[in-house]
C-alpha positions as CSV (number, residue, x, y, z in Angstrom):
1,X,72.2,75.6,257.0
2,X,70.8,74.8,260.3
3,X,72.4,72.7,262.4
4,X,73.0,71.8,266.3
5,X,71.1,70.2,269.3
6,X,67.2,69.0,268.5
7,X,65.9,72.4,270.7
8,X,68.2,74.4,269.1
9,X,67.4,73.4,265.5
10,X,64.0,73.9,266.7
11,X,64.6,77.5,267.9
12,X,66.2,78.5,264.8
13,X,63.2,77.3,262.6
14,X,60.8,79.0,264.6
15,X,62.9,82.0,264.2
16,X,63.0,81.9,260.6
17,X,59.1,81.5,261.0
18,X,58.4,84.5,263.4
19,X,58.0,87.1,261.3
20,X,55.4,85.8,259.2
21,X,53.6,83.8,261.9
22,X,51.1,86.8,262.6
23,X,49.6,87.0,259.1
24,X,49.9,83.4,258.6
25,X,47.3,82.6,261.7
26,X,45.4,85.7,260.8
27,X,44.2,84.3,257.6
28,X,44.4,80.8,258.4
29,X,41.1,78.6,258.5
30,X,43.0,75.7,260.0
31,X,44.9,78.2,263.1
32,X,41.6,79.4,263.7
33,X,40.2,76.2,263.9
34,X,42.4,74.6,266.3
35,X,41.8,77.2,268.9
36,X,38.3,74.7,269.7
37,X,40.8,71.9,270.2
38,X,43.1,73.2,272.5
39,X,41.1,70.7,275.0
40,X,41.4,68.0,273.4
41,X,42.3,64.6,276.1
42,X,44.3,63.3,273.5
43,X,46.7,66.0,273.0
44,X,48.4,65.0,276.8
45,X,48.4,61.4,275.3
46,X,50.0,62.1,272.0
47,X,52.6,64.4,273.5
48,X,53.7,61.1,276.1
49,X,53.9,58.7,273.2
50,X,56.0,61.2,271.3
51,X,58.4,61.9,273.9
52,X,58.8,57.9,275.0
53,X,59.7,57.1,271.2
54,X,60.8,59.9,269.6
55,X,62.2,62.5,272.2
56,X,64.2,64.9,269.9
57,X,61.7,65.1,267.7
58,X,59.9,66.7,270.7
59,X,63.0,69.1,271.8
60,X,62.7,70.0,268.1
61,X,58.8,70.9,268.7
62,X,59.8,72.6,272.2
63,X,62.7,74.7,270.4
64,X,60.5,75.5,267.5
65,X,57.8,77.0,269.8
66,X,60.8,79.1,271.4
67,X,62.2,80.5,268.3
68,X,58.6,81.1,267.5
69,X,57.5,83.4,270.8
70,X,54.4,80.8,270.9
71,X,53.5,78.5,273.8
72,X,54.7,75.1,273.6
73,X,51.4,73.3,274.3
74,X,49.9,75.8,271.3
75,X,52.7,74.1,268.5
76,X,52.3,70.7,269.8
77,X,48.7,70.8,269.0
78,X,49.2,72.7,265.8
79,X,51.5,69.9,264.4
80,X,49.0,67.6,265.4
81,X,46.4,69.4,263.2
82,X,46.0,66.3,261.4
83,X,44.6,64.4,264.1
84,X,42.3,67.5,265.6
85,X,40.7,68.9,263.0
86,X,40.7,65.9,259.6
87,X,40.0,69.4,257.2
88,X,43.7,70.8,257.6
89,X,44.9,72.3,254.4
90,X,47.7,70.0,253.6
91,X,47.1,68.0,250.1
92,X,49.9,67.0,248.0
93,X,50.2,64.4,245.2
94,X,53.0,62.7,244.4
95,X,54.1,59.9,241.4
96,X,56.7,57.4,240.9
97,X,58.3,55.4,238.3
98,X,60.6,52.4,238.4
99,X,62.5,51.2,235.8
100,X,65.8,49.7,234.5
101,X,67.3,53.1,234.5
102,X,66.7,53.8,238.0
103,X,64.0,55.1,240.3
104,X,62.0,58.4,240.2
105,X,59.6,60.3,242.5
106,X,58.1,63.5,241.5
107,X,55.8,65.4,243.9
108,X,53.6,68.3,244.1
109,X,53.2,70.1,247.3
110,X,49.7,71.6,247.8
111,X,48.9,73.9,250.7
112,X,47.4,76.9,252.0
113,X,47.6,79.5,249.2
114,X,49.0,82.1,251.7
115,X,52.0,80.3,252.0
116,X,53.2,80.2,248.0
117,X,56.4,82.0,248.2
118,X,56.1,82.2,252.0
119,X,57.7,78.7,252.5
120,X,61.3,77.7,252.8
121,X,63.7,74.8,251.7
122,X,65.5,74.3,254.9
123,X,69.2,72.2,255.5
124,X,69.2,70.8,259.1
125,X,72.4,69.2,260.7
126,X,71.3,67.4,263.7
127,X,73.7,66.2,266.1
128,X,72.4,62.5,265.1
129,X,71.3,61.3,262.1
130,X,72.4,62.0,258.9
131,X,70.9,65.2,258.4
132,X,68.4,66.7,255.8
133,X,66.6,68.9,253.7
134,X,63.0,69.3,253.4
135,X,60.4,71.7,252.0
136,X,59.6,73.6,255.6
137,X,56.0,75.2,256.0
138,X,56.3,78.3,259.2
139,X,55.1,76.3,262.5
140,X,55.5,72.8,261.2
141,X,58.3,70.3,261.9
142,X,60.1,69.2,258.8
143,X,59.4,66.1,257.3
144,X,56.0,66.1,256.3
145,X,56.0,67.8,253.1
146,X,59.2,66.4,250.2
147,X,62.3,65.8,252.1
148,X,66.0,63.6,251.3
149,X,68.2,63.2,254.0
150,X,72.1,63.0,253.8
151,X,71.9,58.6,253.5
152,X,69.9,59.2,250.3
153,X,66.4,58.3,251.3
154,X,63.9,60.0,250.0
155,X,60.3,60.9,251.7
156,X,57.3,62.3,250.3
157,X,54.1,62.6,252.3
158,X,50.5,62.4,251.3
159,X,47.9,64.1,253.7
160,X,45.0,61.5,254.2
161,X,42.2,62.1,256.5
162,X,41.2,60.1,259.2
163,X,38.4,61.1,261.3
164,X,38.6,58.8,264.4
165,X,42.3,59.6,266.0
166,X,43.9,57.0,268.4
167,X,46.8,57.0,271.1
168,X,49.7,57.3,269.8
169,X,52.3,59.1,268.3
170,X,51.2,62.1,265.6
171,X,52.2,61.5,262.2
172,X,54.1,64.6,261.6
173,X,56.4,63.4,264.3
174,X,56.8,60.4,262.9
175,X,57.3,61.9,259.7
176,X,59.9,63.8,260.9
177,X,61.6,60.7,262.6
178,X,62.0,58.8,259.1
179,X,64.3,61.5,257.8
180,X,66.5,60.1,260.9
181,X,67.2,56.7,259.5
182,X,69.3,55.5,257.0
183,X,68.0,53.1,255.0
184,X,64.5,52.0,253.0
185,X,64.4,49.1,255.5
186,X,64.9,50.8,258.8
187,X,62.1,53.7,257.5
188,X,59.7,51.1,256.9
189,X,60.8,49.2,260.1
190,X,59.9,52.5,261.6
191,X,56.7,53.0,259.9
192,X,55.1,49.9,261.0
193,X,56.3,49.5,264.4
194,X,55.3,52.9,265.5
195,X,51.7,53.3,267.2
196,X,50.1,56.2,265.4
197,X,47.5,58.7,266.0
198,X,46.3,59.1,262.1
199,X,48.0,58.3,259.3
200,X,49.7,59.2,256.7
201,X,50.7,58.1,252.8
202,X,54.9,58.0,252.5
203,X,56.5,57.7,249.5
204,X,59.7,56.2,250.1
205,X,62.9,55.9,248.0
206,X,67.1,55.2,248.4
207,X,70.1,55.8,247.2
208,X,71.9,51.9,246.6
209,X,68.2,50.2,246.4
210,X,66.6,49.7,243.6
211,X,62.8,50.1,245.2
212,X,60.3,52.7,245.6
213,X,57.6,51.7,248.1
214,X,54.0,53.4,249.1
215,X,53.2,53.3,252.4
216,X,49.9,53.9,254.1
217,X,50.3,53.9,257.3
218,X,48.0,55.1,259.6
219,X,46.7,54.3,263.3
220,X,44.6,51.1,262.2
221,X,47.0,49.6,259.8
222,X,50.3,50.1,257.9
223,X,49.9,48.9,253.8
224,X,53.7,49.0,251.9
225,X,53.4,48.7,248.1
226,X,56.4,48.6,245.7
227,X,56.3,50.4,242.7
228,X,56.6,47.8,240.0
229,X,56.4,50.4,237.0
230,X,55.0,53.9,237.6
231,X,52.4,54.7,240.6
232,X,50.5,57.9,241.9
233,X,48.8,58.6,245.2
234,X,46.6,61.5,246.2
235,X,44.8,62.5,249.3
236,X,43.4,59.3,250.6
237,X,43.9,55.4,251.5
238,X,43.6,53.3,248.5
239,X,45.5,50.3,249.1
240,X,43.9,47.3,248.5
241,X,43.3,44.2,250.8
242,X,41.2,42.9,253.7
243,X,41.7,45.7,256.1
244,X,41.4,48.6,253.4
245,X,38.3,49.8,255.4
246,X,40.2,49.9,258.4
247,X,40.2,53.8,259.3
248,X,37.3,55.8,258.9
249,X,38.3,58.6,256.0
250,X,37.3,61.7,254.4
251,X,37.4,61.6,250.3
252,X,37.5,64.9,249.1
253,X,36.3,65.7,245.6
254,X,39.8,67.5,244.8
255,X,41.6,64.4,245.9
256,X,39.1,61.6,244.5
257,X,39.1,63.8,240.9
258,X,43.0,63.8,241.1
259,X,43.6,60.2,242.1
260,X,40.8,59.3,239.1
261,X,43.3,61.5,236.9
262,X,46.5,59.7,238.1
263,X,45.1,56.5,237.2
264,X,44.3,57.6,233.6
265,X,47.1,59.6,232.9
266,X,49.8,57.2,234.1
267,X,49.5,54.0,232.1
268,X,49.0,56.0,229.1
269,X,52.7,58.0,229.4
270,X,55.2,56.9,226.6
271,X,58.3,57.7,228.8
272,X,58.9,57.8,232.8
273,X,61.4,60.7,233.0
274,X,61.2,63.2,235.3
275,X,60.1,65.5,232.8
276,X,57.2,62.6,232.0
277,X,56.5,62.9,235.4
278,X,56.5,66.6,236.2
279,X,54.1,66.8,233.1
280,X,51.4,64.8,234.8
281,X,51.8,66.9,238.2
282,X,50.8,70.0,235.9
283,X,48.1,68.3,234.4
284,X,45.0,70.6,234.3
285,X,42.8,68.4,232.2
286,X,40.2,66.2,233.2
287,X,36.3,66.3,233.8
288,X,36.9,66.7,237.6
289,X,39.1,69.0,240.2
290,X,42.9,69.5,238.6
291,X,46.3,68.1,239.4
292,X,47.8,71.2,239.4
293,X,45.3,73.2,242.0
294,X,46.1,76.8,241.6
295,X,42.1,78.2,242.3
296,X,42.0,80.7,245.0
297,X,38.1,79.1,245.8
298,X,39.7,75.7,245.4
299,X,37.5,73.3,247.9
300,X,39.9,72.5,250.3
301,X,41.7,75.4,250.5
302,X,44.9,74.1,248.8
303,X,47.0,75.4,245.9
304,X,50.2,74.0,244.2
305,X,53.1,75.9,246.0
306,X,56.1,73.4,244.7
307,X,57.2,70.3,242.7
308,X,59.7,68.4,243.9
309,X,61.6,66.3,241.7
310,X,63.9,63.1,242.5
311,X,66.0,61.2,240.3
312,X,67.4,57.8,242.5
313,X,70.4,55.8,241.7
314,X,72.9,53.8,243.2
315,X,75.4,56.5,244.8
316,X,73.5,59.4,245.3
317,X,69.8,61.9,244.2
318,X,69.8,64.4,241.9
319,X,67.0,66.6,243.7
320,X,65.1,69.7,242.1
321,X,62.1,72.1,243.0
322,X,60.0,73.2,240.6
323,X,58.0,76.2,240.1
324,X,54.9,76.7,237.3
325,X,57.7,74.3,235.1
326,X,60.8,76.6,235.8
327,X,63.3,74.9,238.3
328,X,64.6,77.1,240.8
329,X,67.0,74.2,243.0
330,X,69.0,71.9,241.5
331,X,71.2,69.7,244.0
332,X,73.3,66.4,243.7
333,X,73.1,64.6,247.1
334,X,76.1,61.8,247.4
335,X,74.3,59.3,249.9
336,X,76.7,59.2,252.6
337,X,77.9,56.0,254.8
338,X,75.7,55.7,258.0
């Protein structure tokens, strides 16, 4: 467990990091990328915005760099990759079900095939908020990967690609600030009041309410569905109404074949268990890209490193990570008063 102030919860993530922080930028497309960003006028912008709304969350980034023996100004930009470079190798596709029984979310993270085994599930005590655990990439502040904080909400986070940032605060700050609140209504409170710089797709859950919402949110709108039944999401805004055209967005083929897949797959299921559900995140089928990306020349440089698994009721999550269909962490998480 990690626990204490914001900059030191920061520090001891970076330090967990360190070690494999050389290799990791070595290899990486995206590290290498960034370096032609490093000037970008927004960065100075994004950083203000952060600190005005959401200023642990930037002690957490400050610490992290620490722990990490990187410059400050360096991880900033890095978790704003989303908004510098629109290509970052972050994918992810996540599904949901709602029924009389309860509430289920079941997601896959996709990243940079590097990182499978190179990752860590990570339990952080902040001095405020209710605390959490979250799927933690080396660099990156928690939060935007599959996450349940000690209230019971549950976040998962659906890279989309934006190509024309604003002002405002990063999403992976933002991200990170949901896992602070303790309710579905004061995350989705959050979520549209917040200015962003890009965007993101949240798939929200909580202990004691009976919804699961999607949530594009992003720098020109925010869009919140409910699940009504069962839903899935991929890598890019699909929301309907008369703003849907509102951000500028890259479609890859990966995440237009998988979102095509979803929407075949998912009306056609018999049962909405979370094994039901896990079986569509390791779907290989289809004329297109697969679900379940595990191609070393996949397109966008993204492989299926973990799926997370969330069962939702009235007291508490039953939370699980899956591996190639073999769970390797099983928790119960009582949702604890605010």
């Amino acid at each position: 467990m990690i626990a204490g102030t914001p900059r030191e919860i920061g520090r001891r993530l970076g330090e967990l990091a360190r070690p494999l922080m050389a290799a990791y930028r070595a290899q990486s497309r995206a590290w290498r990328a960034l370096e032609a960003h490093l000037g970008e006028p927004l960065l100075p912008v994004w950083r203000r915005e952060a600190e005005a709304m959401f200023p642990d969350c930037v002690a957490e980034l400050d610490g992290l760099a620490e722990g990490l023996g990187l410059p400050a100004e360096l991880v900033f930009a890095w978790n704003c990759r989303g908004e510098l470079l629109n290509r970052s190798g972050d994918g992810c596709t996540t599904v949901a079900a709602r029924d009389a029984s309860g509430c289920r979310i079941a997601h896959n993270e996709d990243g940079d095939p590097f990182l499978l085994d190179r990752c860590w599930l990570v339990e952080v005590r902040p001095t405020r908020g209710p605390g959490f655990l979250s799927f933690y990439y080396p660099g990156s502040l928690p939060g935007h990967t599959f996450a349940l904080n000690r209230a019971g909400l549950v976040q998962t986070i659906n890279n989309v690609r934006i190509t024309a940032p604003a002002a405002g605060v990063p999403r992976m700050v933002l991200a990170r600030a949901v896992l602070d609140t303790t309710s579905l209504d004061a995350a989705l409170a959050l979520l549209r009041d917040t200015p962003l710089a890009s965007g993101f797709h949240h798939m929200l859950g909580c202990a004691g309410d009976t919804r699961i919402v999607s949530v594009e949110a992003s720098a020109a709108r925010t869009s919140v569905t409910s699940v009504e039944a069962r839903y899935g999401h991929a890598n890019h805004l699909v929301h309907p109404g008369p703003n849907a055209d509102a951000d500028a967005q890259i479609v890859t083929a990966s995440s237009r074949d998988r979102q095509a897949r979803l929407d075949a797959l998912l009306p056609a299921l018999a049962a909405t268990d979370l094994d039901a559900l896990a079986g569509v995140l390791a779907d290989r089928g289809g004329a297109g890209l697969p679900i379940f990306r595990d191609d070393p020349a996949d397109p966008d440089d993204e492989n299926t490193l973990a799926t997370a698994l969330f069962e939702i009721d009235r007291h508490g999550v039953d939370f699980s990570v899956r591996r190639d269909g073999v769970t390797g962490f099983a928790l119960r998480v009582t949702r604890e008063a605010a």
